[in-house]
C-alpha angles and dihedrals in degrees: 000000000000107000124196110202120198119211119210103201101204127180132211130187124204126202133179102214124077097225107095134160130244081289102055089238112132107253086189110062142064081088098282100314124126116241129199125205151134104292087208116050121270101279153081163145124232108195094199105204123179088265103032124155115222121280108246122218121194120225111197138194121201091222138034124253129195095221130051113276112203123193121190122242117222122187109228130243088234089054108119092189128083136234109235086015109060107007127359116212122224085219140326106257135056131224135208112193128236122275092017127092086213130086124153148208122219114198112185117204118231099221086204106055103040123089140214095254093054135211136225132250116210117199122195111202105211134195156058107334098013123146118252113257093013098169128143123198118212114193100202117196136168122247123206122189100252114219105167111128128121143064122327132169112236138211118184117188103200113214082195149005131133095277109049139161085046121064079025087152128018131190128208146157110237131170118235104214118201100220081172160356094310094340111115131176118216110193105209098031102170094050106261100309095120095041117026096006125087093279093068088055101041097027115031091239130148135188127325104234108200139179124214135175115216116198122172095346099310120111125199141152138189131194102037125134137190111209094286103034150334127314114228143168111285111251107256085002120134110250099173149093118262141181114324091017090280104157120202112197114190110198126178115189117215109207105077102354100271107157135157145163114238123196116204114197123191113252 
């Protein structure tokens, strides 16, 4: 079974003394040295709506100053996003005033230019003082407002099951049921195969119930299963909204090679 495995990077810093900042990081210790870093964490996700406000990211000291203290911001060579596309920068350093531990980033979303699939931002915080490795990741996607539910008549093509070449196209009509914000059920999700097809007979099967998420257009799941495996998107295959608000979902299920194309159009 193909797995896709999705890492957190998370980061944690220890300190030995009690007196921390708003934050709870230690602001008298590193033996007197000032140290710069991303007060939260180094990593997150910007949702870029038509009307988005910037994404701020805090920039912290662990000690005050009684001047301005600027660090340069560099965009990383691994960044997938791009400046003017995705996101546009006010400028590329940060400052934290004087007398104060706080600065912050503001990265504003160009709604325009993002895509569903999103991309990351990598900003490298540069400088005197500054903590080793002080990166911060920014996965920047573009958020529509979803608006798919209702009735649709559907006509899934299977490229195989076990009783090919009968029951080779079905037609049905099936409700599509927002459960979410962009998260929709869809009772009978392979087109009658398993319930009214030749699996319920031979087999004992029933419908395939399925949840998927739509955003810009795209649609996708993960963590669906027919009765052998789980259901995922066919490889090469359309998952996505297109003109009229018809939706072609393309599954493919992995325990024994069932797979199909199913075209929902509006009633």
């Amino acid at each position: 079974m193909k797995k896709i495995i999705y890492s957190l990077l998370t980061f944690t810093l220890v300190f030995s003394c009690s007196d921390t900042d708003d934050h709870g990081v230690d602001v008298n210790n590193f033996n007197g040295e000032s140290v710069a870093y991303y007060t939260g964490g180094v990593s997150g996700s910007y949702f870029v709506t038509s009307s988005a406000d910037a994404y701020m990211i805090e920039v912290g000291a662990t000690d005050l100053s009684s001047s301005d203290r600027t660090y340069t911001l560099e965009i990383d060579e691994s960044s997938t996003a791009t400046e003017g596309v995705d996101f546009s920068l006010g400028n590329m350093s940060v400052t934290i005033p004087a007398n104060s531990y706080f600065g912050s980033i503001d990265v504003q979303g160009i709604f325009a230019g993002t895509t569903a699939e999103g991309s990351n931002l990598v900003l490298n915080l540069v400088g005197e003082g500054v903590m080793v490795n002080a990166q911060f990741d920014l996965f920047i996607v573009q958020l529509c407002v979803s608006d798919i539910a209702g009735m649709y008549s559907m006509t899934t093509t299977y490229g195989y099951h076990d009783f090919l070449p009968t029951f080779e196209t079905n037609t049905q009509d099936i409700e599509i049921v927002e459960i979410g914000e962009g998260a929709y059920s869809i009772a009978d999700f392979t087109g009658g195969l398993y319930s009214d097809g030749p699996y319920s007979g031979a087999y004992g099967t029933s419908a395939t119930y399925a949840e998927i998420t739509e955003n810009c257009g795209l649609i996708s799941w993960s963590g669906q299963s027919d009765f052998w495996g789980a259901m995922v998107p066919l490889e090469g295959g359309e998952n996505s909204v297109g003109a009229n608000g018809v939706i072609t979902i393309s599954w493919y299920c992995e325990g024994y090679g069932e797979n199909g194309v199913s075209v929902y159009t509006p009633l």
